[in-house]
C-alpha positions as CSV (number, residue, x, y, z in Angstrom):
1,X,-152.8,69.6,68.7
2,X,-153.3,66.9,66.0
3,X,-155.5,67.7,63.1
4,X,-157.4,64.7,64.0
5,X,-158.2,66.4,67.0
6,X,-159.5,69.6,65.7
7,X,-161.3,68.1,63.3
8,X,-163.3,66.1,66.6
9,X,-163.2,69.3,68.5
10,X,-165.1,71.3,65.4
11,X,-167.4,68.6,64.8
12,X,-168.2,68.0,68.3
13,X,-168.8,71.9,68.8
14,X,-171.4,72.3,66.4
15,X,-173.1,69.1,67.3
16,X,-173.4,71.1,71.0
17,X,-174.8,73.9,69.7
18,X,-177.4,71.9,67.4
19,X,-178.4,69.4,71.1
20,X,-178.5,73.2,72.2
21,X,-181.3,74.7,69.8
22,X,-183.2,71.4,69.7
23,X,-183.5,71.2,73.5
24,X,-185.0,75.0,73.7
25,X,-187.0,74.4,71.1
26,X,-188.2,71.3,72.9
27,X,-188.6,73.7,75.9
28,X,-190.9,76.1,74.3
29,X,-193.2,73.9,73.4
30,X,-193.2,71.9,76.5
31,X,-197.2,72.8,77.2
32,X,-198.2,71.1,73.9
33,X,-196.4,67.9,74.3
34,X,-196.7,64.5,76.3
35,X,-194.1,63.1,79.0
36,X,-192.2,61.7,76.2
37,X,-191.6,65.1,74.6
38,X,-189.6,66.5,78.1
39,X,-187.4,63.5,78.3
40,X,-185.9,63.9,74.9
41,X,-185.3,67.4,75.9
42,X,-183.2,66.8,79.1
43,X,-181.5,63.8,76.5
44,X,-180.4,66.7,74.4
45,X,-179.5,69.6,77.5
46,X,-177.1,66.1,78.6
47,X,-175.5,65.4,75.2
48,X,-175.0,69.1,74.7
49,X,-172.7,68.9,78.2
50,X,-170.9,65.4,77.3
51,X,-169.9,67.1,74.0
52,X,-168.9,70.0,75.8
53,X,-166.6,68.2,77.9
54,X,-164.7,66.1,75.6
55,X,-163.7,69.1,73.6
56,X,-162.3,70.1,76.8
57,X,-160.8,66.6,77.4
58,X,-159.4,67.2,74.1
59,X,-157.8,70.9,74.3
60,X,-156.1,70.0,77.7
61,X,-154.8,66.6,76.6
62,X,-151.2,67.0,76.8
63,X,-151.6,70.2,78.9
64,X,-148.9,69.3,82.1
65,X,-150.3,72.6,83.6
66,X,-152.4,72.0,87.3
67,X,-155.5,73.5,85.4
68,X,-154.5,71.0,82.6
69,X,-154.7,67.9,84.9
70,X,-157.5,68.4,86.6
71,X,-159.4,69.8,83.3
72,X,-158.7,66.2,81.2
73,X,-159.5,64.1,84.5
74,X,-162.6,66.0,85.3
75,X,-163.2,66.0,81.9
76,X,-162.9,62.6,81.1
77,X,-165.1,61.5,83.7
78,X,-168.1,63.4,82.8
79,X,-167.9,62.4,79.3
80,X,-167.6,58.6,80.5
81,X,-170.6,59.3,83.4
82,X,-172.9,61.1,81.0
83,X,-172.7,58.2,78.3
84,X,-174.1,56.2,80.8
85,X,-176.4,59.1,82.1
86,X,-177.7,59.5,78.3
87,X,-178.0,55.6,77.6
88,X,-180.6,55.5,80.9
89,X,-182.2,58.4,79.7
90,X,-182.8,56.8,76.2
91,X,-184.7,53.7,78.3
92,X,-187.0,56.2,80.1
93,X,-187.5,58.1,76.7
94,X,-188.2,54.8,75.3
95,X,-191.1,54.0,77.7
96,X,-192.6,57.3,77.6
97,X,-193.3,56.6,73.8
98,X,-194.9,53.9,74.3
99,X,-197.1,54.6,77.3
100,X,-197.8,57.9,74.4
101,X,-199.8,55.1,72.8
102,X,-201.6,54.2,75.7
103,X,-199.9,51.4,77.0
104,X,-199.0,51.1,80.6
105,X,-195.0,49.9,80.8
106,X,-194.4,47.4,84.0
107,X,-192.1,49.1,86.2
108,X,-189.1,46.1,85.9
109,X,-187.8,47.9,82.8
110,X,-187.6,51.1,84.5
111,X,-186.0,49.2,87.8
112,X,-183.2,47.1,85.9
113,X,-182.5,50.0,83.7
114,X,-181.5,51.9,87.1
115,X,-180.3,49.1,88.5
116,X,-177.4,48.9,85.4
117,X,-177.0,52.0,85.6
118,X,-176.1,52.7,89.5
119,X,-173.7,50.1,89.0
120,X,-172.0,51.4,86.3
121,X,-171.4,54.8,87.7
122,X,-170.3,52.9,91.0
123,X,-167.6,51.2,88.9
124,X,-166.6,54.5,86.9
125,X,-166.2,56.3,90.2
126,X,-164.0,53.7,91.7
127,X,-161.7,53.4,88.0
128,X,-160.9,57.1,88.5
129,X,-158.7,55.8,91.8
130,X,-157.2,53.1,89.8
131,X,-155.8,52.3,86.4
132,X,-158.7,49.8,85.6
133,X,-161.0,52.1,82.3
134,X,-158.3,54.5,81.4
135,X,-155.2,56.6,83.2
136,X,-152.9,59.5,82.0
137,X,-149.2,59.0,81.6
138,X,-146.7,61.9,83.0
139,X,-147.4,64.3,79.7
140,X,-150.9,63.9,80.4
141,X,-152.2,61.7,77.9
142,X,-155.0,59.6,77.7
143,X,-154.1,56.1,77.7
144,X,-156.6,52.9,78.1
145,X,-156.6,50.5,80.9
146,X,-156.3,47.0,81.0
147,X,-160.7,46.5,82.2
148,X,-161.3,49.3,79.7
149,X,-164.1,47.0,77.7
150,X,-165.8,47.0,81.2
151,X,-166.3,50.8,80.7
152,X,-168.8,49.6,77.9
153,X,-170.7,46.8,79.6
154,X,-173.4,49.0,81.6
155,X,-174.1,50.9,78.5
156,X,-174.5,47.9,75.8
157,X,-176.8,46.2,78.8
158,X,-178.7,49.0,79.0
159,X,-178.9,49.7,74.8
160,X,-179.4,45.6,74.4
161,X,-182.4,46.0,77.2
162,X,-183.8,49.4,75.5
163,X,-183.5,46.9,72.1
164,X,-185.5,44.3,73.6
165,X,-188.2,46.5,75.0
166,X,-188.6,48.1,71.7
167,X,-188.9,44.6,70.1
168,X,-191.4,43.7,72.7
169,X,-194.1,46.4,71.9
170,X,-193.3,47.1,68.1
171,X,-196.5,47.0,67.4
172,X,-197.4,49.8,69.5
173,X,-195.4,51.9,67.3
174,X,-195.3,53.3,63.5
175,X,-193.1,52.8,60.9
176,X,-190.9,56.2,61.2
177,X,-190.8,56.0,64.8
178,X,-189.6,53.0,64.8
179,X,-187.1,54.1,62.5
180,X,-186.2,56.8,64.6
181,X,-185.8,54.9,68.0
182,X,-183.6,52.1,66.2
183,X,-181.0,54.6,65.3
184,X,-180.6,55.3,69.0
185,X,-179.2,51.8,69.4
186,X,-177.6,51.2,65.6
187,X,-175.6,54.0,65.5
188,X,-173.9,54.3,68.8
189,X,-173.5,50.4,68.7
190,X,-171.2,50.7,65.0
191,X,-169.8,53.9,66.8
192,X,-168.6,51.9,69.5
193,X,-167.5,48.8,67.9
194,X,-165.4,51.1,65.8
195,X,-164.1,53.4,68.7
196,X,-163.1,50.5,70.3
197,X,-160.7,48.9,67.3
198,X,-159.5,51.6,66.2
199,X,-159.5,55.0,68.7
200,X,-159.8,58.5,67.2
201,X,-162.3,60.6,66.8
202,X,-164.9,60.2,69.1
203,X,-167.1,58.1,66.9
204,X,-169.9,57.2,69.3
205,X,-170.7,61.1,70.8
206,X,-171.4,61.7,67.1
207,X,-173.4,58.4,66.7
208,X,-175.6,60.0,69.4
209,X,-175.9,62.7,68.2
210,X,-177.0,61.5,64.7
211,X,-179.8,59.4,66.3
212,X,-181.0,62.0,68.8
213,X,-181.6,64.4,65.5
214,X,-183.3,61.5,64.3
215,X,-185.9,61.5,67.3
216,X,-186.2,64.9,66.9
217,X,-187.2,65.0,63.1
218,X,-190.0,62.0,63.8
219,X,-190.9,63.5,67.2
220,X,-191.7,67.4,65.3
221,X,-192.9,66.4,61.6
222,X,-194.9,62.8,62.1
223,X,-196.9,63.0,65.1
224,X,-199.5,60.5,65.4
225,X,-203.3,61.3,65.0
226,X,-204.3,58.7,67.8
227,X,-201.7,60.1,70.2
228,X,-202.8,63.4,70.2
229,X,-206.6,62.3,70.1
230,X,-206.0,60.5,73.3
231,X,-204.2,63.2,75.3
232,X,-207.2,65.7,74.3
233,X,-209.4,63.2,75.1
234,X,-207.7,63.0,78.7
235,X,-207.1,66.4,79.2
236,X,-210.9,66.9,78.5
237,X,-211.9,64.4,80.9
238,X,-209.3,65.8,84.0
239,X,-211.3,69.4,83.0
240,X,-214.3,67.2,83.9
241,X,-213.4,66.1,86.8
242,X,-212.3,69.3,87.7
243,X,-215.6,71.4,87.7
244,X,-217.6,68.0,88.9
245,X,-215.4,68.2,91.9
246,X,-215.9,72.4,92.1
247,X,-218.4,72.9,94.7
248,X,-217.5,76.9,95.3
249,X,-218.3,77.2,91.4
250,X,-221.9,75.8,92.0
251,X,-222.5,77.5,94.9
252,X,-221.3,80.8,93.1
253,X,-223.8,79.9,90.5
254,X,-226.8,78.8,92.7
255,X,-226.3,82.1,94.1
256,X,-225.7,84.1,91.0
257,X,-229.1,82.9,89.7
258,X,-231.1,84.5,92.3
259,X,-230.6,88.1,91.2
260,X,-233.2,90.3,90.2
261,X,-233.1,91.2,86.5
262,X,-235.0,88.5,84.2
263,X,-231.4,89.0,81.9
264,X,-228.7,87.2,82.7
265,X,-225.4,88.6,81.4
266,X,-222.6,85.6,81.4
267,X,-219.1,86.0,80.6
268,X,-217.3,83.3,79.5
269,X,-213.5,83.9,79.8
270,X,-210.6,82.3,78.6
271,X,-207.5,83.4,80.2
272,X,-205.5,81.2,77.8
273,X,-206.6,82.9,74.9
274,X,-203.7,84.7,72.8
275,X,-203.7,88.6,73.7
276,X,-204.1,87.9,77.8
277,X,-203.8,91.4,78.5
278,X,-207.1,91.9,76.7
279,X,-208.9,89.5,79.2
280,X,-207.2,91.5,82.5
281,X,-209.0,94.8,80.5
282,X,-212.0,93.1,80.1
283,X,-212.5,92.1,83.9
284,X,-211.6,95.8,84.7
285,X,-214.5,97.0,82.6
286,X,-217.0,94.9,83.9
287,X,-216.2,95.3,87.4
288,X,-217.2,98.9,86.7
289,X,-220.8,98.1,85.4
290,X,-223.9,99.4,87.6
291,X,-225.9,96.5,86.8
292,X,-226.4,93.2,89.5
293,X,-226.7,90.6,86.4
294,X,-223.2,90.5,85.3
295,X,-221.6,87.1,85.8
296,X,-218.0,86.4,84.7
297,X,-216.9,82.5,85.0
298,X,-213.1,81.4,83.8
299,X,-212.1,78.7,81.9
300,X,-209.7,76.2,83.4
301,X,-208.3,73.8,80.5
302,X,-208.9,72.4,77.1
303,X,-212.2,73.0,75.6
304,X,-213.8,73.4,79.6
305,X,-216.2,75.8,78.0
306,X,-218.5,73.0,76.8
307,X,-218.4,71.6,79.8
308,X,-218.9,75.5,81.7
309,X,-221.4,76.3,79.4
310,X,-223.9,73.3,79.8
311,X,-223.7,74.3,83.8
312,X,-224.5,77.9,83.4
313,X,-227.5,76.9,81.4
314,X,-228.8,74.1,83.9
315,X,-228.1,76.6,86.6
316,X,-230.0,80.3,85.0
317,X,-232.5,78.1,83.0
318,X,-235.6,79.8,82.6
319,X,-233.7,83.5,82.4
320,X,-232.8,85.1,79.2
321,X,-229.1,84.4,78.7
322,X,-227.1,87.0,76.5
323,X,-223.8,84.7,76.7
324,X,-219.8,86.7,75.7
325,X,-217.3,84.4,74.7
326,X,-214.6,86.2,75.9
327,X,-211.3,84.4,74.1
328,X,-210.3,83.0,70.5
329,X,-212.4,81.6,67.7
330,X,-212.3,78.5,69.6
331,X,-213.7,79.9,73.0
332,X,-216.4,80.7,70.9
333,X,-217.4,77.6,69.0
334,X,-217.0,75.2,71.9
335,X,-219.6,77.6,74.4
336,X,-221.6,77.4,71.1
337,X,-221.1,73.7,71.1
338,X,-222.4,73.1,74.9
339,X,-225.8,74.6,74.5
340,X,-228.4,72.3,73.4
341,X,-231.2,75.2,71.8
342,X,-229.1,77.3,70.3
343,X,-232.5,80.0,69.6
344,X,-233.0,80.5,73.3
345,X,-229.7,82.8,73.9
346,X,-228.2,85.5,72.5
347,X,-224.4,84.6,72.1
348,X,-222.0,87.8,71.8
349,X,-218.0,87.8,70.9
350,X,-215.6,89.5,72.9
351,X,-212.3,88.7,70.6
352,X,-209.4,87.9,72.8
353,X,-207.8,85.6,70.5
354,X,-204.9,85.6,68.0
355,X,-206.9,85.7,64.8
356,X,-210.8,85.9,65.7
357,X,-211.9,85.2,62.5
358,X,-215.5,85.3,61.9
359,X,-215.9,88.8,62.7
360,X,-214.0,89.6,59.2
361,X,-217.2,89.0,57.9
362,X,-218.3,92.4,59.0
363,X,-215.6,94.1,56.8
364,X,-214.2,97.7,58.9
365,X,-217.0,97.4,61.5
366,X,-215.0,94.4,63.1
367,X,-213.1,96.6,65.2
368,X,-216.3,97.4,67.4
369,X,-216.6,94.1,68.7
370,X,-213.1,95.2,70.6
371,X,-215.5,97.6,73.0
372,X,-217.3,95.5,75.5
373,X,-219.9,98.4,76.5
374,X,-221.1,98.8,72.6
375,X,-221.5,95.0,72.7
376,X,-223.6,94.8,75.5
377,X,-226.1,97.5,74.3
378,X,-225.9,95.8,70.7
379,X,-229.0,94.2,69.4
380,X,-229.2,89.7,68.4
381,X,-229.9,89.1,64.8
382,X,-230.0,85.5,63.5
383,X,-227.3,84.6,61.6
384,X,-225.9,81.3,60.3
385,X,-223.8,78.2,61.6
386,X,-222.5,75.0,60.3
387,X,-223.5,71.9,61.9
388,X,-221.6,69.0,61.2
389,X,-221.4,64.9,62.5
390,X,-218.4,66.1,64.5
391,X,-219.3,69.4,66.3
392,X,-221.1,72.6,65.3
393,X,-218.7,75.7,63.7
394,X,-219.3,79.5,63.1
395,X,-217.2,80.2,61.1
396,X,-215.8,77.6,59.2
397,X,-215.1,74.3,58.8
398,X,-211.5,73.2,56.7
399,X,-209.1,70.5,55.8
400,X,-205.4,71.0,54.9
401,X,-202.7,74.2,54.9
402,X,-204.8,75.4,57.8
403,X,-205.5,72.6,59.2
404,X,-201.4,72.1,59.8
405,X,-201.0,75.5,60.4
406,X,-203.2,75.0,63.8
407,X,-201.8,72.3,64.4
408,X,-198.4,73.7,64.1
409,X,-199.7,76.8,66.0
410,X,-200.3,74.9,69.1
411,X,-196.7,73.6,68.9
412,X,-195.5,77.1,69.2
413,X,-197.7,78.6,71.5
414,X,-195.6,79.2,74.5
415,X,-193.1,81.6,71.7
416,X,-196.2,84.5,72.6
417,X,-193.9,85.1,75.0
418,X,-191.9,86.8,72.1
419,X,-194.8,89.1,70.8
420,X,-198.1,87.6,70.4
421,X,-198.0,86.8,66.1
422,X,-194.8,84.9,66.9
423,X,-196.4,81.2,67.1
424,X,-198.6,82.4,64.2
425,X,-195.4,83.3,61.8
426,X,-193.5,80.5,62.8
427,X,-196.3,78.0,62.3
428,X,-197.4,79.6,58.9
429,X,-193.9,78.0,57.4
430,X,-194.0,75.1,59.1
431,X,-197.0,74.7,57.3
432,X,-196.3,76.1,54.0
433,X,-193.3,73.2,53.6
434,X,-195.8,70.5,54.4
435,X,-197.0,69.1,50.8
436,X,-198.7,66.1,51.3
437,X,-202.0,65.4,49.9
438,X,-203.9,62.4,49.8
439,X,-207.0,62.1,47.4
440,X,-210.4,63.4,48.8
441,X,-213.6,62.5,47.7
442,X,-215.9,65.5,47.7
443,X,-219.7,66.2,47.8
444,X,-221.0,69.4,47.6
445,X,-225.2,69.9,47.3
446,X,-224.8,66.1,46.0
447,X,-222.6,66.8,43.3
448,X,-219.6,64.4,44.1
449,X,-215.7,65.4,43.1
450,X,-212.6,63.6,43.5
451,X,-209.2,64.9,43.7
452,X,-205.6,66.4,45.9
453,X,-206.7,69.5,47.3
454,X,-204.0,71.2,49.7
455,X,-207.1,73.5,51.1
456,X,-210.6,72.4,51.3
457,X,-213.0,74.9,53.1
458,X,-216.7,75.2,53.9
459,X,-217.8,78.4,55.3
460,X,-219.5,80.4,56.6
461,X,-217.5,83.3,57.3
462,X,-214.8,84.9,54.9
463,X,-211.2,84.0,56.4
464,X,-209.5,81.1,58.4
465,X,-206.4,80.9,60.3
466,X,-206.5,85.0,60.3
467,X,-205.0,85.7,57.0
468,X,-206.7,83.0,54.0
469,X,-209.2,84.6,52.8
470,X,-211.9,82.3,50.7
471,X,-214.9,83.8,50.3
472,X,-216.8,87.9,50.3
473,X,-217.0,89.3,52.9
474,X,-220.8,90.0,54.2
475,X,-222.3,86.9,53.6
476,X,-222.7,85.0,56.9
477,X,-227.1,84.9,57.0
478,X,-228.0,83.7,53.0
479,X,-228.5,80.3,54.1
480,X,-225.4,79.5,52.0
481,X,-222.0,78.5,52.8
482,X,-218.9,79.3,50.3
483,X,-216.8,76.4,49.1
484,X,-213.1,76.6,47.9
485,X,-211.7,73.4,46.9
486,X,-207.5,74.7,46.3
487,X,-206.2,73.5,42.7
488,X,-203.9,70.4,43.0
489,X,-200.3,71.9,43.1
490,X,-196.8,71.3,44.8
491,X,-193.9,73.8,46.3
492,X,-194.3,77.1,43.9
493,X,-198.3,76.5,43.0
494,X,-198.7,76.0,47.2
495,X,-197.3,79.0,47.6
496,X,-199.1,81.4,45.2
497,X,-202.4,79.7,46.0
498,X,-201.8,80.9,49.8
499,X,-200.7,84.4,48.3
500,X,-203.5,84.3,46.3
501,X,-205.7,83.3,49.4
502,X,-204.0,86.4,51.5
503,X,-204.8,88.8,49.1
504,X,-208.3,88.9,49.9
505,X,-208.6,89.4,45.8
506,X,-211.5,87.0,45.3
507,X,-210.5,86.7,41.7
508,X,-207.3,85.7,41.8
509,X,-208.9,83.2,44.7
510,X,-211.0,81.6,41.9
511,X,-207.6,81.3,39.4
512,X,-206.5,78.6,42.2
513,X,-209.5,76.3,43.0
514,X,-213.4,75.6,42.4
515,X,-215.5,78.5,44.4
516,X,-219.1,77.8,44.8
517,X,-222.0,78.1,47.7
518,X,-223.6,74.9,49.3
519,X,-225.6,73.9,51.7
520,X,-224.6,70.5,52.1
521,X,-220.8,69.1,52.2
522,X,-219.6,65.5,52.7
523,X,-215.8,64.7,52.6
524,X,-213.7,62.1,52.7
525,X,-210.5,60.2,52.1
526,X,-210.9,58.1,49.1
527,X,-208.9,55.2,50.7
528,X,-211.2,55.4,54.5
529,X,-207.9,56.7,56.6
530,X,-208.8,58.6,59.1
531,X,-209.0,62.4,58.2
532,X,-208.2,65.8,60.7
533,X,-211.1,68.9,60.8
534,X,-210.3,72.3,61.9
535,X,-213.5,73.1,63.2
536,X,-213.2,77.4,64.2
537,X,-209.7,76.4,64.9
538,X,-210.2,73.3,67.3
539,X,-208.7,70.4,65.5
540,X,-211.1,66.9,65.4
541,X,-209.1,63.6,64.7
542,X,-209.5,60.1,63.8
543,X,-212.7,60.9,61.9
544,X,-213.3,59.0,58.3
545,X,-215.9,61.3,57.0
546,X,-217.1,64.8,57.9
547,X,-220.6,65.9,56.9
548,X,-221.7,69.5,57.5
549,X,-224.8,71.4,56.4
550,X,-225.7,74.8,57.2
551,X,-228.5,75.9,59.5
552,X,-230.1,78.6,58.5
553,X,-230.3,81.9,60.6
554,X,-230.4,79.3,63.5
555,X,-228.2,81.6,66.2
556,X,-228.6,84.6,67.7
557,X,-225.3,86.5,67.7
558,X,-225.1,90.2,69.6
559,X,-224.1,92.8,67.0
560,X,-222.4,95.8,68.7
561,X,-224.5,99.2,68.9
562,X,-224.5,101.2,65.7
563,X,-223.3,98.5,63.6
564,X,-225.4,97.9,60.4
565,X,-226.1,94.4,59.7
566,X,-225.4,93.7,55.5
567,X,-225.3,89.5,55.7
């Protein structure tokens, strides 16, 4: 064996291995992602295979052994079959993108591309009879044909119609993406030009591979704000349509409204919440209750408890309503967010969730709100919320490291699979390596501040994202929310301000930022882009300015039994 050969078989190895990782990481995140998302995934699963059998291609050249010869042949033709496999694959990947932005593709690109592409593995087939692409000589080596260009045609149609596509909607994409999806038709075109002249190492597998890392990068680090506005925008409205079109839900809740206690006890469970076995414990519990008025309703999609919510109100209205949000921080604001009069019901926290942060405000009592019974019996005091232009929040309401750290987190949801603080670690250092700040403008009780902040929060609770801690704990019915406004700082001063922040050492909290109560707040990009809010953990895009104030002791929230109340 040549040393140009094991120097192609080594790189060509770990370029497998790399398709490899990329595609199951693509796979566990498959729930979070569009269309789009799953084709670049099966691009990678079929790279990783074409690499995998040219290095066998490679080892067996020259091999006059039976295995030998059938190992180059068979070989050989998958590496030529999946080239043309990939390059149709890149065309669908390509249209997915763009119908990402919300553009519907006509179906001719799709049909020509397949077209192309039938006929090219018709012709590869039928070479493999024939000495037309390539043929191997009595010592079993590779040798081209006299049609071998022809092996190229269907594949430089397809890339010159994937080209033209992309020049066609440009404008539907940005400036890194389209970056990203020209390297899949620069770099295996040079890599083929160059294969072609001069034949070695396998210049245009690496080419792809190069490019499909390329994807990859933009497709994980630079998603767009309007793409993922859109798809929760759909996903809300298909949970719409869903409980519109529910009529064994209504009729469950006609009937549920008849019973005989004036107290209605409502469960709202999310069985998508982060610790599911909690929610299976839950339902045992209540099934055991002696009362009539306990009514448990499940969630079915993104934020469906707004929509949940507002029905169990129209349906027990005129009943006193003690509401459980059974699920994360984010079960909780958006029930909170579907009722109109917030005064009229008692709303209660069941924490099924990952991080479940406002209850930190209650210091070592937090660990009642795990026993359903003690919650039930507890008493309603009025406490404090945050209403802002964008949606109302409990516990907080924050721009920057946690904002991309829920962000990330949804990414990496599916890895609970692996333990349950999994998709929280791994989206902690995502998050931590993200530096980019833009320059806010700031207004706090009218006072106005400018300046990079890599953490802005206003709350009313004490922590966010389960482990930053910005403010004393206890304070959560003053009237008063806390402000921390992070020092500008970059790699090293990131990092101790987020030690600082996990500490839960409010002094060393105040060493990296401004700290202050408010009860108005008003931010902004200084330049009008559009800014991302991590309202109790449910992200709101596309949104130039965020103002919040603080209602005062305007909802009643169910404190467990025996637990003092020190807000």
């Amino acid at each position: 064996m040549t040393t140009i050969q094991l120097i192609q078989i080594y790189l060509e190895l770990w370029s497998a291995v790399l398709c490899a990782v990329f595609a199951v990481s693509l796979f566990i995140i498959r729930k979070e992602e569009p269309k789009s998302t799953r084709t670049l995934r099966h691009i990678f699963f079929l790279m990783m295979i074409l690499l995998i059998a040219d290095v066998f291609a490679i080892y067996y050249r020259g091999n006059t052994t039976t295995v030998g010869w059938w190992a180059t042949r068979i070989s050989n033709y998958l590496v030529f079959a999946l080239f043309i496999v990939v390059s149709m694959f890149s065309i669908a990947f390509l249209l997915e993108t763009i119908g990402d932005h919300g553009r519907k593709i006509p179906r001719r690109w799709a049909f020509v591309m397949g077209v192309i592409g039938l006929v090219s593995l018709i012709l590869l087939t039928i070479s493999q009879f024939t000495d037309w692409y390539y043929y191997f000589d009595e010592t079993n080596h590779y040798t081209r044909g006299s049609w071998y260009l022809l092996s190229n045609v269907g594949p430089v149609v397809i890339i010159s119609l994937y080209l033209a596509c992309m020049i066609y909607y440009h404008k539907m994409l940005g400036t890194f993406e389209t970056l990203a999806l020209a390297s899949y038709v620069v770099f295996p075109a040079i890599a083929t030009v160059i294969q072609t002249l001069n034949y070695g190492i396998g210049y245009v597998n690496i080419a792809l591979v190069l490019s499909a890392l390329m994807l990859f990068g933009q497709r994980m680090s630079s998603r767009s704000q309007a793409v993922r506005e859109a798809r929760l925008r759909i996903a809300l409205e298909r949970a719409k349509r869903g409980h519109a079109d529910d009529e064994m839900l209504d009729e469950r809740m006609r009937r549920a409204s008849l019973g005989k206690g004036n107290i209605k006890h409502i469960f709202i469970v999310n069985p998508f919440a982060g610790v599911a076995t909690k929610v299976e414990e839950l339902r045992e519990i209540i099934a055991r209750l002696p009362e009539d008025d306990y009514f448990v309703f499940t969630t079915r999609g993104p934020k469906s408890e707004t929509q949940l919510i507002r029905r169990v109100m129209h349906y027990f209205e005129g009943y006193k309503l003690r509401i459980y949000c059974c699920g994360g921080s984010g079960t909780l604001r958006n029930v909170i967010e579907g009722i109109d009069d917030l005064s009229k019901v008692e709303i209660g926290f069941y924490p099924c969730g990952l991080s479940n942060d406002f209850l930190k405000v209650f210091g070592e009592d937090e660990e009642t709100f795990h026993h359903i019974e003690n919650l039930i019996d507890g008493e309603a005091i009025p406490i404090d919320y945050i209403r802002t232009n964008h949606g109302i929040a409990l516990n907080a309401l924050s721009i920057g490291k946690d904002q991309r750290l829920m962000d990330a987190f949804e990414r990496y949801r599916a890895l609970s699979r692996m333990g349950y603080r999994m998709p929280y670690f791994m989206a902690v250092v995502q998050s931590m390596f993200h530096t980019g700040m833009k320059e806010y403008e700031i207004e706090v009780d009218g006072k106005t501040y400018t300046g990079r902040h890599p953490e802005v929060i206003f709350g009313n609770g004490c922590v966010i994202a389960g482990l930053f801690h910005f403010a004393p704990k206890g304070r959560y019915r003053d009237g008063y929310a806390s402000v921390f406004m992070a020092d500008k700082s970059r790699y090293i001063g990131t990092w101790r301000t987020a030690l600082a922040l996990m500490s839960s050492d409010m002094d060393r909290v105040s060493e990296r930022g401004f700290m202050g109560n408010a009860e108005t707040f008003k931010i902004r990009h200084k330049d009008g882009s559009p800014i991302a809010i991590n309202l109790d953990g449910e992200i709101e895009y596309g949104y130039t300015e965020c103002e919040a104030s603080v209602v005062h002791q305007g909802l009643n929230f169910i404190i467990p039994k025996e637990v003092e109340s020190h807000g």
